[in-house]
N, C-alpha and C positions, 0 to 999 in steps of 0.2 A: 508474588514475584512475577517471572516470566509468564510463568502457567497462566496470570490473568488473562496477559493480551495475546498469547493463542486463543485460550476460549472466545476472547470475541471476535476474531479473524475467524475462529471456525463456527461461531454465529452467525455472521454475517454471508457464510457460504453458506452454510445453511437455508438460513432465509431466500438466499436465492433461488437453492434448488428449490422450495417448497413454489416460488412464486412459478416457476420454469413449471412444474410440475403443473401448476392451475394452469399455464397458458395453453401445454399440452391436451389437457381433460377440455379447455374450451375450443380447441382446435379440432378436437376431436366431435365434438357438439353440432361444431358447422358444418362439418364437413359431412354427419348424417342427417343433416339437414342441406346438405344438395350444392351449399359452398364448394364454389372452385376454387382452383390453385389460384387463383389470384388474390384471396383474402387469406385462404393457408398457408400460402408461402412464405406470407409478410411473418406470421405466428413462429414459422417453423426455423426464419431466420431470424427472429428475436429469441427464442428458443437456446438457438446454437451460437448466438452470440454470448448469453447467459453462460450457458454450460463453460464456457472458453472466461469468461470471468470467473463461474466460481472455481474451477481447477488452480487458477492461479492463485487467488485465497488459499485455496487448500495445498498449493504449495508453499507461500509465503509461511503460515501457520508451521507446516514442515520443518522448514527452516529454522523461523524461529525457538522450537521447541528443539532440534536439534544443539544452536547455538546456544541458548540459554542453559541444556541441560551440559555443555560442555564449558560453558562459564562458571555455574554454579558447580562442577567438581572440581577446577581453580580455583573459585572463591574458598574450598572448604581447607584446600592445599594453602591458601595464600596467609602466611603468619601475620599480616596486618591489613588493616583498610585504611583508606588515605581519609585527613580530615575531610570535614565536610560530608563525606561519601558516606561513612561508618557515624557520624556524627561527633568524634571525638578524636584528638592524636594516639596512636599506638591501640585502635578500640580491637579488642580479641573476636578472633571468629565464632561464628556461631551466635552473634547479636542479630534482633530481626532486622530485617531490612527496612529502610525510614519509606512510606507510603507519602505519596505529593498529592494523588489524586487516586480515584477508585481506578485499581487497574493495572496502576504506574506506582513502580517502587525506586527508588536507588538500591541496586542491589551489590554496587559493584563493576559492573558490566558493562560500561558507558555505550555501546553500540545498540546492544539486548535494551537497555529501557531506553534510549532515543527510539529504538523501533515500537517500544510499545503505544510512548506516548504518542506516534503517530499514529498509530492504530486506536487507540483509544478518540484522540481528539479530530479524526477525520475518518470516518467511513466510508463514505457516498462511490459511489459505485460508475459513475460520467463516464465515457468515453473521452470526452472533452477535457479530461483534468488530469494536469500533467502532475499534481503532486500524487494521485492513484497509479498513473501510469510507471510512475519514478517507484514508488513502493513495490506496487507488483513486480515490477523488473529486478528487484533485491536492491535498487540505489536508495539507501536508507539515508544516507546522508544527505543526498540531493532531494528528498521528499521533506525531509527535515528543516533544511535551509530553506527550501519554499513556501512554507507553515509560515515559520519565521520571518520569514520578509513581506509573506501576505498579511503578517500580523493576528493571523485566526488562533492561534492553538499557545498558550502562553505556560502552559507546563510543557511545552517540549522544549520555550525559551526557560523555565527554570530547570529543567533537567540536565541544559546543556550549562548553565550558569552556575549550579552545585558541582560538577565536573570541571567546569575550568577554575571553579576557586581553588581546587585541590589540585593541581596542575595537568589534568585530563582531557581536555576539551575535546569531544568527541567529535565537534565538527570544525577543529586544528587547519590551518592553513592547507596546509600539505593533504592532509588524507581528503578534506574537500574537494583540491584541486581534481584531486585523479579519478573521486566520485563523478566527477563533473566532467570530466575529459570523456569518463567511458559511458555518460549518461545522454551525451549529445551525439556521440556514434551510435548508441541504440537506438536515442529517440527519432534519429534519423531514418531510421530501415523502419519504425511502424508507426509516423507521423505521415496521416493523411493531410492535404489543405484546401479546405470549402472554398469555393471561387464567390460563394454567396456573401461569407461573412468574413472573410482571409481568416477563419477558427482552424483550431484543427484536431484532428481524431485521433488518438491513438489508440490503433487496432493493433492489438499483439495477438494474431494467430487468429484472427478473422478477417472479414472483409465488409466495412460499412459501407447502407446502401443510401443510404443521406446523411447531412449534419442534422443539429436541435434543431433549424434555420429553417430548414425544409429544405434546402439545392439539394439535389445531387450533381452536383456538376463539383467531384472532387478531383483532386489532382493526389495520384498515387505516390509513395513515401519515392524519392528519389527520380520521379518523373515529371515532366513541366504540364503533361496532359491530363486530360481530366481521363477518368475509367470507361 
């Protein structure tokens, strides 16, 4: 069920810290070896841009396991599962939940496994990528819809597709909209834009010091000037 796609949100923090960690030990390496701050500093803000990623994993994971665990005590309350979802009309609770891919279940819960499928079928970690940006901010829908229209992740289009056949749609006109109204006020406040490549950064709760491109010639979320 849920429990899958925490464990890999909290793998994936993981691995971070582990890598954060090796940058530290080789930071540390230079630096008694007589490196100045100009090659540590680079390490120690990559460091701390990590650290600020994987918290946010490890809040999203939070979350998730909070929600799913409050989904799945409705599920146990809930006298029926809609077709499709449960596999069958009128199917009694306590049937396993139908698995689409390693990871990803229908369990019921159409919000909880749209999230996992994104977490399952996009990982990657970019600064540059607004469907990470979208997820780590809790817009599960908006990360969702963006899978979906880039065409990459095709179990979170059938997860959404076994929920609307049942009359579910998780990512419903309405509840889109408002994902998407509150997802372009946040992206707004931590969307950087490269003057190099017109790309742009989302920094939640840092401060990037170039794009992939190489500029630094950025222009800060809500400002016309560069930093």
């Amino acid at each position: 069920m849920y429990e899958e796609g925490v464990r890999r949100v909290v793998g994936a923090a993981d691995r971070i810290a582990e890598y954060r960690a090796e940058l530290a030990n080789f930071a540390d390496v230079l630096a008694g070896r007589g490196w100045g701050s100009e090659v540590s500093g680079v390490l120690d803000d990559t460091a701390t841009r990590l650290a600020t990623v994987e918290a946010s994993y490890r809040e999203v994971a939070d979350a998730m396991q909070q929600q799913g665990d409050a989904g799945a005590a409705a599920h146990e309350q809930a006298p029926w599962v809609p077709d499709e979802v449960g596999g069958a009309a009128g199917l009694g609770v306590g049937v396993a939940p139908v698995e689409l891919a390693p990871g990803v279940e229908l369990t019921g819960e159409s919000i909880a496994d749209v999230a996992a499928a994104v977490a399952a079928a996009h990982s990657c970690v970019e600064p540059s990528c607004d469907v990470c940006a979208a997820w780590r901010g809790g817009y599960v829908l908006v990360a969702a819809d963006l899978l979906t229209t880039y065409d990459e992740a095709p179990v979170v289009a059938q997860v959404r597709a076994k929920y609307a056949r049942a009359g579910r749609d998780p990512l419903n006109a309405k509840d889109l909209d408002e994902d998407r109204k509150a997802w372009r006020i946040y992206s707004a406040q931590i969307r950087w834009r490269c003057r190099g490549c017109n790309g742009a950064i989302y920094a939640d709760g840092w401060t990037p010091l170039a794009c992939d491109c190489g500029s630094q010639e950025l222009d800060e979320p809500g400002h016309g000037g560069p930093r």
